[in-house]
N, C-alpha and C positions, 0 to 999 in steps of 0.2 A: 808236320806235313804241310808244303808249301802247294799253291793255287798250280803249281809247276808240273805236278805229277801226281798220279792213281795210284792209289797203296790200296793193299787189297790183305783180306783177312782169311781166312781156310774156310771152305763150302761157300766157293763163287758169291760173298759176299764182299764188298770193293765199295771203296769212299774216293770222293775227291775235296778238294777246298775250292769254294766258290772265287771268285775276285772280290767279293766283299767278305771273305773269310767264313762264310759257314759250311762246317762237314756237309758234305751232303751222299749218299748213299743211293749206290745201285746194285744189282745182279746184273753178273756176265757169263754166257752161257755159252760152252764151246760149240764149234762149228765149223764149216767148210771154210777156207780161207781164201777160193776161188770165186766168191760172189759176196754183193755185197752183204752187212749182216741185217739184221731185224731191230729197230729200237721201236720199242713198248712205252705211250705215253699213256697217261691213267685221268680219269676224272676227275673234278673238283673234289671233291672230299673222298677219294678213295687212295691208295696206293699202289706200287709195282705189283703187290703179292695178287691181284687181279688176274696177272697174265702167267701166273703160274703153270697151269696147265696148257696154258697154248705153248710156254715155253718147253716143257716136255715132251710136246708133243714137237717139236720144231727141233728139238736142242740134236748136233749129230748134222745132219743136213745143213742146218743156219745157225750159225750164231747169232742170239740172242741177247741184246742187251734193254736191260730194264730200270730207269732210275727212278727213286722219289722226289717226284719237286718238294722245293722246299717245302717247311712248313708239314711233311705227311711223312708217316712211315718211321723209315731210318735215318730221315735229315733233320737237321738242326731245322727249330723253329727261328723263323727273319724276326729281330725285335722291331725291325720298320715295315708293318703290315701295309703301307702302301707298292713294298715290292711283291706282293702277291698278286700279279698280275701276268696274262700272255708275253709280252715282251721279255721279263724278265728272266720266267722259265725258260724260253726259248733263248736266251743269252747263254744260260746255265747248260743249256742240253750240247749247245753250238760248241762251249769251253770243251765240256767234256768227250766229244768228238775230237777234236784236235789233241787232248791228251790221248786220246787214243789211238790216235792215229790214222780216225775212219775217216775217208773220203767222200763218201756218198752213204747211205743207208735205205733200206725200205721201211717205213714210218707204218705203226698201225698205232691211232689217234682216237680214244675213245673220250667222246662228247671235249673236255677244255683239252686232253690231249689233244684233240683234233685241229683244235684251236691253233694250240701252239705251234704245229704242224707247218700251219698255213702260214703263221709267223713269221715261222723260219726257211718254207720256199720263198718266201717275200724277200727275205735277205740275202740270202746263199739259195738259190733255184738248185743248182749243180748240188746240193749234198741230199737232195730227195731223188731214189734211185724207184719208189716207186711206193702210194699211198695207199693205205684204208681207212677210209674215213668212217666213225663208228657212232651213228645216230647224231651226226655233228654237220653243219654246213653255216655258209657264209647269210642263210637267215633263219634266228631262231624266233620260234614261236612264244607269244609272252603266255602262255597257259603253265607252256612248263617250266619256265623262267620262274612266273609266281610259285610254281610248286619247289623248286628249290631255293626259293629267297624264302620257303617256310620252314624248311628246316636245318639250312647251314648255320652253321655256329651254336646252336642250341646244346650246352651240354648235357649231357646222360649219363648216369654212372647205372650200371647192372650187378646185381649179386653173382649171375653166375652166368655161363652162354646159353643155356636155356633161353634165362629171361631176354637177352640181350636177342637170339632171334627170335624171341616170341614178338618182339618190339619191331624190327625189321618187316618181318611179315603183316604185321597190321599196319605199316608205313606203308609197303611198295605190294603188297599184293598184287595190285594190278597192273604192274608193272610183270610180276615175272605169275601169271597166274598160277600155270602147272607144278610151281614149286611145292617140295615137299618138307618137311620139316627139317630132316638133315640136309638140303637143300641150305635151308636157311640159315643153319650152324654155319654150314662151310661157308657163306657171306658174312656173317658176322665172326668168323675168324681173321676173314681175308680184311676188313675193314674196322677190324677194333682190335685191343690188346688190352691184356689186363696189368694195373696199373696200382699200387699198394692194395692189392686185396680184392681191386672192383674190377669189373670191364667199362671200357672207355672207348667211345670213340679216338682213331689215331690220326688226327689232325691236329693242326692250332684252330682253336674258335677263332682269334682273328682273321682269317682267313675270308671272313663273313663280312670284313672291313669295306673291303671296293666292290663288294656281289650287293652290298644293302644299302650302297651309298648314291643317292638320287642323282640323276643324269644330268650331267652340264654341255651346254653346247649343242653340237646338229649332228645326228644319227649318223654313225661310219657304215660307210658302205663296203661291207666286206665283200663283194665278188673280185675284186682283183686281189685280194688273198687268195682266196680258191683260183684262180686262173692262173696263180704263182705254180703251181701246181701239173698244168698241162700239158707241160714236157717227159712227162711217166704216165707207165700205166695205173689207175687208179680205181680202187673198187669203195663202192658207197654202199654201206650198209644200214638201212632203217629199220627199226623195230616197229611191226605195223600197228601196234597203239602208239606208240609214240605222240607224246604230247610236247615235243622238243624240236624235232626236225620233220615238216609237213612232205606229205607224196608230194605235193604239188613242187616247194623246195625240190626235195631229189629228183625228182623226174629233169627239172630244170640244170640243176647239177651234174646231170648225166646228157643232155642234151648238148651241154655246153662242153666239155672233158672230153678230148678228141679219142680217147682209149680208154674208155670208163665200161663198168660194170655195176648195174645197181642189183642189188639182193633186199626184198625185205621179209624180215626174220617173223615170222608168222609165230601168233600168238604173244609178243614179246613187246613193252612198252621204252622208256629211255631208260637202259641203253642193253642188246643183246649182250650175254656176256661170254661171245665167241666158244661159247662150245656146242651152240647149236649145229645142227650136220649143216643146212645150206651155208650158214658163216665159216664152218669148216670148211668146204666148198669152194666158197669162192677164195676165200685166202691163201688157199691151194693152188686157184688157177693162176690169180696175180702173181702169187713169185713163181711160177714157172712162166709167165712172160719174161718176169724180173732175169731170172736162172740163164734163159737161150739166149737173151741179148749179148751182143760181141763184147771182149770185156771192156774195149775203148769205152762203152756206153756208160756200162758201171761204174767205170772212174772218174 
């Protein structure tokens, strides 16, 4: 399989070849052909299988497409872990759009998906048909910065998913508080796999390469990334504990985003994981701004 073309395999599971040659994997969910579709970017250590359910719930109406950056999931791990970075995920998402054939997309970006998001309005403004940014903005707070520089790359092995979200839960409890213990299965399916016999986390620990590696140079100033952005409509979603993206942040992001919507997901810390009802909500409203636009706009 050449960097040329999408092969895809039986139950909407589909690969491409990167430009520097790694398989890398996504889901494609059928949809209306008359707007644009939905692409799903995921978190630093999480994968596609996150937006599962939003995709079901969406699949029919939008097409949905979902891929694993490198490095997670069902893509080949980079042996050069200085390409696990925004820029280059957003090369990869950019390839695979034009193998597709999509011209424009509506992006929902949770926490470095969001990132990447912002990446790629920076490059190509015209293929963001319309954003949600998901506990993620152009300034993060270093509270929760230190909380995920504590436990990326760390690996774990589990005897069984019991234990594996008994481990979850005493990690992010206060993060998702109201969870319940199948609750917690169902994240620790969505974000491990098990692996000769054990459960694993489904990431490369390198991945912890440029997240742990001490800051060189003068702080970037992310708001004209986010301002790449303010030709669509846009919904900002925070988790009101949130220790990653501050009220004061979104409120500012909303102030500034000429067609913005901020929601924050009550009771929820970084990052909601869109199946709250108000995240339902608003995701709902955004693509039906998305939906009525003339189709010139979409394209």
């Amino acid at each position: 399989m050449t960097g040329a073309e999408a092969k895809s395999e039986a139950g909407g599971v589909h690969y491409w070849t990167s430009r520097d040659g790694l398989r890398l994997h996504y889901r494609d969910y059928p949809g209306r052909s008359d707007r644009p579709p939905i692409i799903c970017l995921h978190g630093l250590t999480r994968n596609g299988r996150d937006f599962a359910e939003l995709a079901a719930r969406l699949v029919g109406e939008w097409r949905v497409i979902v891929p694993d950056f490198r490095g997670r999931g069902g893509s080949d791990y980079d042996p050069a872990p200085e390409h696990y970075a925004p820029p280059t995920y957003a090369g990869d998402v950019i390839q695979l759009m034009g193998l597709l054939q999509v011209e424009a997309a509506v992006f929902i970006g949770t926490s470095l998906g969001g990132l990447v998001t912002m990446a790629i309005a920076t490059v190509a403004p015209r293929m963001i048909a319309g954003t949600v940014l998901n506990d993620v903005g152009p300034e993060l707070e270093a509270a929760g910065l230190e909380r995920i520089r504590g436990y990326v790359g760390q690996f774990a092995r589990f005897s069984d998913w019991a234990e594996a979200a008994g481990h979850l839960a005493e990690r992010n409890r206060e993060i998702h508080p109201h969870y319940t213990l199948d609750d917690w299965e169902r994240m620790a399916r969505r974000i491990c796999r098990q692996i000769e016999g054990s459960i694993r986390f489904d990431y490369d620990m390198a991945i912890a390469d440029n997240v742990l590696a001490p800051a060189t140079g003068p702080a970037v100033d992310a708001w004209p990334f986010f301002r790449a952005l303010s030709h669509a409509p846009l919904l900002i979603l925070r988790g009101e504990l949130s220790d990653l993206l501050s009220a004061k942040t979104a409120l500012a992001m909303g102030a500034d985003h000429p067609d913005s919507e901020l929601i924050c997901v009550d009771d929820v810390g970084h990052a909601p994981d869109l199946q709250e009802p108000e995240a339902i909500a608003g995701i709902e409203r955004l693509l039906a701004k998305v939906a009525h636009k003339p189709p010139e706009v979409n394209n």
